[in-house]
Each structure stands twice: as structure tokens, then as C-alpha cells.
C-alpha positions, -999 to +999 in steps of 0.1 A: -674-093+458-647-118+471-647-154+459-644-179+481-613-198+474-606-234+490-579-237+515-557-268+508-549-284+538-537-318+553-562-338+574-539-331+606-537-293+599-576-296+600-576-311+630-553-287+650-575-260+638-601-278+651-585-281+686-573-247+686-610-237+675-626-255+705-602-244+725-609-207+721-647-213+725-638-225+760-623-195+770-651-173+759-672-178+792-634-168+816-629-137+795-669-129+800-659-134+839-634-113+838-647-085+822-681-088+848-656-087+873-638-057+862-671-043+855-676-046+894-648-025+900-666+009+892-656+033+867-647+024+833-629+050+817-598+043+841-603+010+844-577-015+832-583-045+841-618-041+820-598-027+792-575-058+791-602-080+793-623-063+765-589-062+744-587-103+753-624-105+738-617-089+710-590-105+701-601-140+709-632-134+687-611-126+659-589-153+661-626-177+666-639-159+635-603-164+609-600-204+625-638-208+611-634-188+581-603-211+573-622-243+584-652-236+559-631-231+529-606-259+539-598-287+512-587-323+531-560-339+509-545-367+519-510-370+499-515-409+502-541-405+477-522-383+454-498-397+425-480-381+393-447-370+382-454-335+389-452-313+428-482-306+441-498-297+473-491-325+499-459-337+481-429-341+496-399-334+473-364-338+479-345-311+471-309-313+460-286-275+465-258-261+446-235-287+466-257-316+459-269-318+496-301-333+499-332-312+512-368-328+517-398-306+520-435-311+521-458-290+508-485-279+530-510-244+535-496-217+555-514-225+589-491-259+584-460-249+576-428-248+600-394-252+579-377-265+611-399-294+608-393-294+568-422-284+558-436-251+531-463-236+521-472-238+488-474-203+486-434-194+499-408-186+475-402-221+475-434-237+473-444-215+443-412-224+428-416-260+431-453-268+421-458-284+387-422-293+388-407-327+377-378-349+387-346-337+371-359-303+367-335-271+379-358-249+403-347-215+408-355-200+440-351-159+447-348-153+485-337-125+504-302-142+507-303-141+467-310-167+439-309-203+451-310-230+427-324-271+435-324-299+416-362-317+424-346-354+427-371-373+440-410-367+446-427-388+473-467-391+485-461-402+518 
């Protein structure tokens, strides 16, 4: 039997779930049109516009079922409340490389993460690598571009 882990996120991570969520549930009643509609157009085995919209229901539906899934098990933690001397989830760490350029990162779940943006899920190569860390500790990070090494310089709960 699978245990039911909670799902760190950020309060706004929740919340675009949440949109995204509704927003699916909107659409169910369209793709229901659409497949009537398609329906009306006689046989089935070589119709496919009623293939489409079936595929569209299906996959809707899934993606309903995994936003709710994630929603249930999620975790709200606001880094404003957080302190220590340690990463954790909802830090944001600034990082600095082999030639002492600064990198900041924050550490969110997977649903929230976008590296353009600067932030990483805790469970990336780099995430995994930095939780638990301190300031002044070495981090070494194996990528597919090879072993990368950070200094954690400063640790923020903004």
C-alpha cells in the first residue's frame, strides 16, 4: 500500500494549482459538447473528431485527477515563517561557483520550479545537494555537464 506523503509547497504554488484546477473543471462541459456533437456525426469507428474529443477527455480528467491528488497531500510553507542556519524547503540560498559568481536559488516542489526564474525543486540534483546545508559549506553538485561545486554564502527566508 502506498503512503501518502505531503507535498511541500509555497502558498502561491497552491494557488496556481488551484486556478489551473478550476480551470480544467470549466472545460469539462465544452469537451462533453464536443464529443455529443461528434457523436451526431454517425459512425464511430471512423470518426475523428469523436476520437479527439474522447482523447481531450481523457486527458483532461487525468490532469483534474493528479492537480487534486497534489492539492490533498500539499503542505503550505511560508519561508517568512521559517528560520535556522540550515537549507530547507522555501529557502533561498545564494550560491557562489568555482569563479566565485554569485547564484541565488529558492527551493520550492517540482510543480514550482522554473530555473529561469531561479528557482529548484528540492528534489533536483541541486536541491538534494543543498538541503541541510550551512553557510560556508562546499556543496558538490553532479550534473550531466559533470561535477559542479558551490559555496552556500548566504541563506535568506524571504
Amino acid at each position: 500500500m502506498a503512503t501518502v506523503d505531503k507535498m511541500p509547497m509555497l502558498k502561491e504554488g497552491y494557488e496556481k494549482l488551484t486556478a489551473e484546477l478550476k480551470r480544467l473543471k470549466t472545460e469539462r462541459p465544452l469537451i462533453v459538447d464536443a464529443i455529443e456533437e461528434a457523436r451526431a456525426h454517425g459512425d464511430l469507428s471512423e470518426n475523428a473528431e469523436y476520437h479527439a474529443a474522447k482523447e481531450q477527455q481523457g486527458q483532461n480528467e487525468a490532469t483534474i485527477s493528479d492537480i487534486e491528488g497534489k492539492l490533498s497531500r500539499a503542505q503550505i510553507i511560508d519561508p517568512k515563517d521559517l528560520s535556522g542556519d540550515k537549507v530547507v524547503f522555501g529557502a533561498t540560498v545564494t550560491l557562489l561557483d568555482e569563479d566565485e559568481k554569485p547564484i541565488r536559488y529558492q527551493i520550492v516542489s517540482e510543480t514550482e520550479a522554473d530555473a529561469s526564474q531561479g528557482r529548484i525543486s528540492y528534489n533536483s540534483p541541486i536541491g538534494r545537494a543543498l538541503i541541510g546545508r550551512k553557510v560556508e559549506e562546499e556543496v558538490e553538485v553532479s550534473v550531466p555537464a559533470g561535477d559542479r561545486y558551490y559555496l552556500v554564502s548566504k541563506i535568506e527566508f524571504i
